[in-house]
Each structure stands twice: as C-alpha cells, then as structure tokens.
C-alpha positions in Angstrom: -83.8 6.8 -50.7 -84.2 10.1 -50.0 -81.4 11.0 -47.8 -79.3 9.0 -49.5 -80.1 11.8 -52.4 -79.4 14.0 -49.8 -75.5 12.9 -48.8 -75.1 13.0 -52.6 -75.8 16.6 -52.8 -74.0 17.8 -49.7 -70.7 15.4 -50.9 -71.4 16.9 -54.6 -71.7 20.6 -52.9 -68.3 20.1 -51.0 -66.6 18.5 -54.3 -67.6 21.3 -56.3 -65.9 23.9 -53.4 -63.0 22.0 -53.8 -63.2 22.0 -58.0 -63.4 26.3 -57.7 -60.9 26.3 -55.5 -58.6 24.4 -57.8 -59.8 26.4 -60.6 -59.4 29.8 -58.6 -55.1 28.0 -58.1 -55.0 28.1 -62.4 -56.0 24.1 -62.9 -58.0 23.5 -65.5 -62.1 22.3 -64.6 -63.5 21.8 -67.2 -63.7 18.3 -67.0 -64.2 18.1 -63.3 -67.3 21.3 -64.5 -68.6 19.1 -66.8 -69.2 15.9 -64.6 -70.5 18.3 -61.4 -73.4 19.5 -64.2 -74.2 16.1 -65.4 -73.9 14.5 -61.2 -76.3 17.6 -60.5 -78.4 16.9 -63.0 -78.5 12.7 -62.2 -79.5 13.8 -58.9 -82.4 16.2 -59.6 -83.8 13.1 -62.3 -83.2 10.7 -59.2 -85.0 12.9 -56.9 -87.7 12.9 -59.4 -87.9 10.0 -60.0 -88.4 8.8 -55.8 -90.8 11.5 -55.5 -93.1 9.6 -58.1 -92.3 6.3 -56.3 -93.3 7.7 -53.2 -96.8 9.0 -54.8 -97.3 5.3 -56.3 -99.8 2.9 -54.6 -99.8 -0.4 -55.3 -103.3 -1.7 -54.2 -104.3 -5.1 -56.0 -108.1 -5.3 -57.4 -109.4 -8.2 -55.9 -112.9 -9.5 -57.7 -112.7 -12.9 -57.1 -111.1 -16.0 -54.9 -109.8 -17.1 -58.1 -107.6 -14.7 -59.2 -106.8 -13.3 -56.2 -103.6 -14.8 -56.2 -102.4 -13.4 -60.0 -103.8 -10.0 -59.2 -102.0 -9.8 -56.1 -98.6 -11.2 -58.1 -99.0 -8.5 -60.8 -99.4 -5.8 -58.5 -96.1 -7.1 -56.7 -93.8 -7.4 -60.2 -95.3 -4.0 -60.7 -93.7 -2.9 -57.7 -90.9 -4.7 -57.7 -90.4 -3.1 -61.4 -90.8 0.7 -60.5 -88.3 -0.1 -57.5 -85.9 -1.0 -59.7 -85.8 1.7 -61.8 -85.9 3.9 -59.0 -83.1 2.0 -57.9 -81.3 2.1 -60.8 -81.5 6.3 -61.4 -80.0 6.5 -57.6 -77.1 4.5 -58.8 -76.9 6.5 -61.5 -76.8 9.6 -59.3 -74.2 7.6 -57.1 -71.7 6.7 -60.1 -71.8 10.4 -61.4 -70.8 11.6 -57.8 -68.0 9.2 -57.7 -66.9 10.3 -61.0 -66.8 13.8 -60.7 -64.7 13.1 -57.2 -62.1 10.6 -59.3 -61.5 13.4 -61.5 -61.4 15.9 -58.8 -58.4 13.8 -57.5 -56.4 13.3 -60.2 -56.8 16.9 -61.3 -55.3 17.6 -57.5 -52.5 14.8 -57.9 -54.2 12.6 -54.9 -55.0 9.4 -54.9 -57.5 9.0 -52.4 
C-alpha cells in the first residue's frame, strides 16, 4: 500500500512540473492548483491512514473452546473492516491523481 502511495506522489510531483510549466506559458491553473492541493492532501490522509493499519494487531481473545470460533470471526470482520477503509482512502488518493492529470490534459489540449 505503501509504495503504491509512493507512485502517487512521484506521478503527482511530475504533474504538478508540468501544471507550472503551463502556468509559467500564460494558461490558466487554477483549476489544475486546486485539484494538485486536494490529490496532495488525499495522499497525506491515505498515508495516514496505512500507517495506523500497519500499527493495528488483530489478535483474537480466546477464553474458551466455545467461543473460539465467534471471537476469531469478530477479530477477522474487524480486519476485513479497517482494510477496507484503508482501501477505500487509497482510492481516494488514486481518483484525485487521475483528476488533477485529466485536467492537466485538457488544459494542454491532449487527449492522452
């Protein structure tokens, strides 16, 4: 997860490069500024938010036979849970990356 982060902020870094240059030609940015702040800042709460992943343990309290088995299913759906929303604030990240390079391209005129 991490160094998926980590593409997203070199391809973000090289994005924004391209945005000043197109600003420093007369275009205007401020769209393309706009959605490079709010991608930076999707990326620092998804960093965030694996960092706290990776500190979780997810240990189930076993105390008897029977309940073993529900003890060892909550601790999974926890899991599963907190995965998912990490999961989900990488997307996040991912989809503000993508915008800010659609809008970096039809600011340029390309349609790649």
């Amino acid at each position: 997860m991490s160094q998926g982060l980590t593409k997203l902020s070199t391809i973000l870094d090289k994005l924004s490069t391209q945005a000043a240059s197109l600003k420093s030609s007369g275009k205007d940015t401020t769209t393309v500024d706009a959605d490079i702040t709010k991608a930076k800042t999707a990326i620092t709460t998804a960093q965030a938010a694996v960092s706290a992943q990776t500190a979780k343990q997810y240990i189930p309290q076993v105390t008897t036979d029977a309940t073993l088995r529900q003890n060892v299913a909550t601790t999974f759906t926890q899991m599963k849970t907190d995965l998912e929303a990490t999961h989900k604030t990488i997307q996040a990240a991912k989809d503000a990356v993508i915008t800010v390079a659609k809008d970096l391209a039809t600011l340029s005129g390309s349609t790649q």
